[in-house]
KOLMI-436358 format. One record per residue (C-alpha): x, y, z; residue number from 1. Coordinates in nm, 3 decimals. Layout:
# KOLMI-436358
SITE/xx/yy/zz/n
SITE/X/Y/Z/NUM $
...
END
This chain:
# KOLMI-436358
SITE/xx/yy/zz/n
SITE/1.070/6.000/13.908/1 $
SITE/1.387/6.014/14.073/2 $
SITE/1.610/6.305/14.250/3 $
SITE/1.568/6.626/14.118/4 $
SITE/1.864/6.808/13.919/5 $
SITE/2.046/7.116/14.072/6 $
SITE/2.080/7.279/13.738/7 $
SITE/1.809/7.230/13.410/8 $
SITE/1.950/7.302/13.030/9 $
SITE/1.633/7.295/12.771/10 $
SITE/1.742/7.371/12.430/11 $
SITE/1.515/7.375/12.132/12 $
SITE/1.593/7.402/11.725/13 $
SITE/1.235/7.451/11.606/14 $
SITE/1.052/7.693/11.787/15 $
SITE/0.917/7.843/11.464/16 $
SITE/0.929/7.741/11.112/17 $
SITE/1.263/7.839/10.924/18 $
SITE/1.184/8.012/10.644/19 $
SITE/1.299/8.303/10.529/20 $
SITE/1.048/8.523/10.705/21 $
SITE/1.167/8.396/11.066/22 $
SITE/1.512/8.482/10.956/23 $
SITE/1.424/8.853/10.916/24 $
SITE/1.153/8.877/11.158/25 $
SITE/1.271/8.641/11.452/26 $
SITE/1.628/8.693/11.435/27 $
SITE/1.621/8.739/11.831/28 $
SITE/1.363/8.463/11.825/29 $
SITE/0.989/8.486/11.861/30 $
SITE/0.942/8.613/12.172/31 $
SITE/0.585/8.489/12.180/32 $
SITE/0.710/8.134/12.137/33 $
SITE/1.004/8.184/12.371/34 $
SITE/0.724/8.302/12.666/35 $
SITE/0.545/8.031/12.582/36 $
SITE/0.793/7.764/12.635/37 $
SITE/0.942/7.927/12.915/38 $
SITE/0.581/7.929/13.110/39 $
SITE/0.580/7.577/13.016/40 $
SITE/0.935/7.439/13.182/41 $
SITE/0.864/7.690/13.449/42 $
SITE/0.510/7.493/13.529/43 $
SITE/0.662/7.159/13.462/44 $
SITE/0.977/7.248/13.777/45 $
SITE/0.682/7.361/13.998/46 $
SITE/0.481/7.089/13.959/47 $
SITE/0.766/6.853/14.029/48 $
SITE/0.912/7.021/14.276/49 $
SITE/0.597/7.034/14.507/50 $
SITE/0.512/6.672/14.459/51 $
SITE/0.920/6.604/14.611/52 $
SITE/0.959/6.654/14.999/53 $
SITE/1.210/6.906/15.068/54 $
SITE/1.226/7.062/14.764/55 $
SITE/1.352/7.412/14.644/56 $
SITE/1.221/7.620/14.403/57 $
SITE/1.422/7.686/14.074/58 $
SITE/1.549/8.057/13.946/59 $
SITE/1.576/8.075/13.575/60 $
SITE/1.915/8.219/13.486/61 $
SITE/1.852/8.326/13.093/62 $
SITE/1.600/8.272/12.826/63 $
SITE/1.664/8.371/12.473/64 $
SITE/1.669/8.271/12.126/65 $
SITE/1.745/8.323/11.778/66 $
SITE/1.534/8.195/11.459/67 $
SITE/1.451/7.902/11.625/68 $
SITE/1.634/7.820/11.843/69 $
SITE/1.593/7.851/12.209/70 $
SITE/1.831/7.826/12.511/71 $
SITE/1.673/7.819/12.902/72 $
SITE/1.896/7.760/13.241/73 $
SITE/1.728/7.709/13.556/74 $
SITE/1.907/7.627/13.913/75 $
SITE/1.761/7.537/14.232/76 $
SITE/1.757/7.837/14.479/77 $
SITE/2.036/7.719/14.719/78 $
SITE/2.286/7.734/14.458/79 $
SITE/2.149/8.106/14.336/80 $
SITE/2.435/8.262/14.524/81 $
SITE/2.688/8.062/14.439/82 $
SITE/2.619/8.151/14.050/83 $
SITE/2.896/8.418/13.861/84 $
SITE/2.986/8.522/13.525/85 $
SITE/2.713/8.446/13.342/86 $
SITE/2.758/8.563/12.968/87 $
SITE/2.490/8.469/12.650/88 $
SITE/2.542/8.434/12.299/89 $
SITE/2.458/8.341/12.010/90 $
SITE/2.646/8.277/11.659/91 $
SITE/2.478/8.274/11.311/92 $
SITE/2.574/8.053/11.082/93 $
SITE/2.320/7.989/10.791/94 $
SITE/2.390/8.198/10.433/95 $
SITE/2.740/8.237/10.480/96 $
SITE/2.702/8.340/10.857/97 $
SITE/2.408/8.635/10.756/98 $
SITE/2.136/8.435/10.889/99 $
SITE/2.049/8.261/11.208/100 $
SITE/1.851/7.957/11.103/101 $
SITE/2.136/7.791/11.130/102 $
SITE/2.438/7.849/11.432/103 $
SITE/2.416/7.807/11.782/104 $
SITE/2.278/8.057/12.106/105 $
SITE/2.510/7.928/12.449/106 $
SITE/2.517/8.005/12.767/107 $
SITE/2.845/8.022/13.028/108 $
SITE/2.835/8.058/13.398/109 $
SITE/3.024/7.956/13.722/110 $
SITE/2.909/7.807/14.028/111 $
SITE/3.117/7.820/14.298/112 $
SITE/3.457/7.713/14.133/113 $
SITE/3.321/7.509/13.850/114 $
SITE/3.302/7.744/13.513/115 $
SITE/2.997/7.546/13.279/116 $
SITE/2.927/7.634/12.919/117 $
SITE/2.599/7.533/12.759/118 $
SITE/2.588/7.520/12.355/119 $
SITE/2.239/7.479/12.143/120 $
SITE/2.300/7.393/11.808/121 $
SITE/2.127/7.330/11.478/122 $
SITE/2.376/7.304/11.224/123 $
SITE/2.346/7.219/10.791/124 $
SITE/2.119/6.985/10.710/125 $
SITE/2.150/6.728/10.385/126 $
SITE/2.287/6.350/10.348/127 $
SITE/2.666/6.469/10.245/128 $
SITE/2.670/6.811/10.420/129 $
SITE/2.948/6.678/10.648/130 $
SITE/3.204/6.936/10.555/131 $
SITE/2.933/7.219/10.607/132 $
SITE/2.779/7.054/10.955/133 $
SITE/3.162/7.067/11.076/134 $
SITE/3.307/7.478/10.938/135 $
SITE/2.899/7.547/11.149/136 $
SITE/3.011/7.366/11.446/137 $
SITE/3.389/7.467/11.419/138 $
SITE/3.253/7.886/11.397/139 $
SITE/2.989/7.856/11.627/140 $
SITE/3.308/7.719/11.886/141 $
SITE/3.540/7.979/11.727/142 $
SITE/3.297/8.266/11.709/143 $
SITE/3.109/8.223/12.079/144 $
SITE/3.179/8.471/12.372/145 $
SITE/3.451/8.669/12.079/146 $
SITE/3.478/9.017/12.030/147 $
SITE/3.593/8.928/11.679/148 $
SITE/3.511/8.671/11.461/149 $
SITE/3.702/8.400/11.329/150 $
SITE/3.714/8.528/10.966/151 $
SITE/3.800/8.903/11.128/152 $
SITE/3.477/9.039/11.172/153 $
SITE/3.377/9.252/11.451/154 $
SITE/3.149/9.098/11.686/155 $
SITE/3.020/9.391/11.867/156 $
SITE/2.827/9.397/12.211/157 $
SITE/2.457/9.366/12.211/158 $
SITE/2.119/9.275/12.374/159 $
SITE/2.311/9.192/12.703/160 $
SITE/2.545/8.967/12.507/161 $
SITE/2.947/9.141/12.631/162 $
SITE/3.164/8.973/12.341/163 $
SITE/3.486/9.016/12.566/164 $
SITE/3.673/8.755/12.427/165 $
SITE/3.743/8.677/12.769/166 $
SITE/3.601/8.327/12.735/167 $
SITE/3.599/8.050/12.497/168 $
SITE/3.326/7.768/12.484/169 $
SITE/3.496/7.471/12.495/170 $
SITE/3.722/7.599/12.721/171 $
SITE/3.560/7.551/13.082/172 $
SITE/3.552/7.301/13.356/173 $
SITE/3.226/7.111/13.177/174 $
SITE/3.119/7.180/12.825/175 $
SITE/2.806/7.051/12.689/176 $
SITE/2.676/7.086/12.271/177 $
SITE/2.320/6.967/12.263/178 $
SITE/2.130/7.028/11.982/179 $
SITE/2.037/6.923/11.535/180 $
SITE/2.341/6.821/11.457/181 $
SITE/2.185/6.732/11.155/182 $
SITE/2.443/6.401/11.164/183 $
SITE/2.366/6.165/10.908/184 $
SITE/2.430/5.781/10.815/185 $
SITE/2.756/5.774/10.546/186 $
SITE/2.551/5.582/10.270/187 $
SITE/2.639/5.494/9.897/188 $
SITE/2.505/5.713/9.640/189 $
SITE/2.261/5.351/9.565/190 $
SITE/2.187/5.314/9.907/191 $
SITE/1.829/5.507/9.980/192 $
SITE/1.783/5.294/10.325/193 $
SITE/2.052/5.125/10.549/194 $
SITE/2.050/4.803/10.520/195 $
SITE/2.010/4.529/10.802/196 $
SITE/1.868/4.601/11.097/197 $
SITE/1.828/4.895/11.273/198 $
SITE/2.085/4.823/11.561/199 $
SITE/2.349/4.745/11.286/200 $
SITE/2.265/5.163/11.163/201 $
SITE/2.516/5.352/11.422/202 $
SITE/2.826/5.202/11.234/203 $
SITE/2.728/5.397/10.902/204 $
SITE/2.686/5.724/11.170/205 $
SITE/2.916/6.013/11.088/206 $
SITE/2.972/6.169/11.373/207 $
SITE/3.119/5.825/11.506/208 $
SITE/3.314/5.748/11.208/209 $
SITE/3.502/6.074/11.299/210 $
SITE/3.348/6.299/11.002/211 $
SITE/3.312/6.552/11.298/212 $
SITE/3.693/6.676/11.347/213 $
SITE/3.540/7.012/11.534/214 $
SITE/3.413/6.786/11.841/215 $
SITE/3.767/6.610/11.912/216 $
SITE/3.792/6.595/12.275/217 $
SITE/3.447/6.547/12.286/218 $
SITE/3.280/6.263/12.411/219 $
SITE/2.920/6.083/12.407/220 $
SITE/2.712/5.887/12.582/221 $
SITE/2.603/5.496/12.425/222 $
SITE/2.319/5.563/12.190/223 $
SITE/2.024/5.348/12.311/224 $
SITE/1.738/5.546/12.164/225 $
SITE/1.597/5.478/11.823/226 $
SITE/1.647/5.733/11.533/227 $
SITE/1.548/6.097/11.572/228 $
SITE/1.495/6.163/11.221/229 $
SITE/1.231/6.160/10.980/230 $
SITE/0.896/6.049/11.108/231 $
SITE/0.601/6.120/10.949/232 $
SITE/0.427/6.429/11.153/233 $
SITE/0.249/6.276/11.444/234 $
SITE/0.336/5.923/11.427/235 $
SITE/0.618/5.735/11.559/236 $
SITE/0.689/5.527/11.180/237 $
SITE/0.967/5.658/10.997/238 $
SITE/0.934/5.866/10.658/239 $
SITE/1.055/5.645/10.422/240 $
SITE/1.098/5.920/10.192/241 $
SITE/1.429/6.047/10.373/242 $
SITE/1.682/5.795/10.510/243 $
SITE/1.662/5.765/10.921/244 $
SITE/1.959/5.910/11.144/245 $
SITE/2.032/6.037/11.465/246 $
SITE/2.021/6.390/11.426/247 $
SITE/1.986/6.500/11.782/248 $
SITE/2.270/6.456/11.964/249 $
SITE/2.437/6.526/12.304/250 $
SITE/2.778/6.597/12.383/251 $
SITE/3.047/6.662/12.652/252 $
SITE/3.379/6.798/12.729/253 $
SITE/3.590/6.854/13.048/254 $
SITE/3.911/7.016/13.129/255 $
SITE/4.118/7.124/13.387/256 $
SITE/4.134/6.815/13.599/257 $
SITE/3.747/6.794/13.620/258 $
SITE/3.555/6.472/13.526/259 $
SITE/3.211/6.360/13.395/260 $
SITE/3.014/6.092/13.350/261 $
SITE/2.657/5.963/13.218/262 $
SITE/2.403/5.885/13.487/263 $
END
């Protein structure tokens, strides 16, 4: 229920599986998937949108992928026209920044004065990967939108994505990172399950211990959802094979005088 949004961000990590086959074969993403998914959220607006008096249709702005992730923007129609600049890309990460099962795919854009940067990420997974979750998150920042790459590399243009180096992603009125962070709890090497209960878990969290240097100036929203990670497959009881954490995170940056809030 409730008002409709002027602007829809759906990012997925797991479109397909990430082996090493997707890597090769879906490195743009799997386009079947990607249709799929987009046919879906498309549906999903329409249906809303005609059971809401008044309401516009949406436009989709881009759709596109890599491995498996996914990245879709849709607006209403009244703000169509007031939407410039937009620029796509995406940044691998995984295997030493060769493969794209890890990294991030973004979006940028301005409407009307307001410049907006979207980044989808799934970064290293593991219990004490922290140093490798951040250099993923700190190149996918570093590397976005760049001609060149932050270890020298050129970044050349391709499949519609410019690489001008005109813009950088944290660098915009309202930037968002939404994605597998792949965050973990900060557990003793004898410690297989947090102990007490589970609301005591977010002070073991890494990201909000600060373990996360990359996303300073970043900011987050009160977690008051359960754990995203591990169920077992089709249930909603943990895996007590893997300690619980909350991988999936959302986050937010402004600058230039702008400011945002969680509804």
């Amino acid at each position: 229920g409730g008002q409709l949004a002027d602007l829809y961000v759906i990012g997925v990590q797991e479109l397909v599986e990430l082996g090493a086959r997707s890597c090769i074969l879906n490195a743009s993403g799997d386009a079947e998937r990607q249709a799929a998914l987009e046919a879906r959220v498309g549906e999903a607006l329409r249906r809303r949108g005609a059971g809401t008096a008044g309401c516009e249709a949406y436009t989709k702005l881009c759709g596109f992928g890599m491995v498996g992730l996914g990245l879709l923007l849709y607006i209403r129609d009244g703000l169509r026209p007031y939407v410039a600049e937009l620029d796509c890309d995406r940044v691998k990460t995984g295997v030493d920044g060769m493969a794209g099962n890890k990294g991030c795919v973004c979006a940028r854009l301005r409407i009307g004065a307001l410049s907006l940067c979207f980044i989808n990420v799934h970064l290293a997974s593991g219990q004490k990967a922290t140093v490798e979750r951040n250099a993923h998150l700190s190149q996918a920042l570093s590397d976005a939108f760049q001609r060149t790459s932050s270890r020298g590399a050129a970044r050349p243009p391709k499949q519609g994505f410019q690489r001008r180096s005109i813009y950088v992603a944290a660098l915009h009125h309202f930037s968002v990172i939404l994605g597998d962070f792949n965050i973990r709890l900060d557990l003793g090497k004898e410690e297989g399950w947090p102990p007490g209960p589970q609301e005591s878990w977010l002070k073991s969290d890494q990201l909000l211990l600060g373990q996360m240097p990359s996303l300073r100036g970043f900011r987050e929203g009160l977690i008051r959802f359960p754990p995203t990670y591990k169920y077992s497959r089709g249930s909603t009881m943990f895996n007590t094979g893997r300690c619980p954490a909350w991988c999936d995170r959302v986050v937010f940056k402004t600058e230039y005088g702008s400011g945002a809030g969680v509804l």
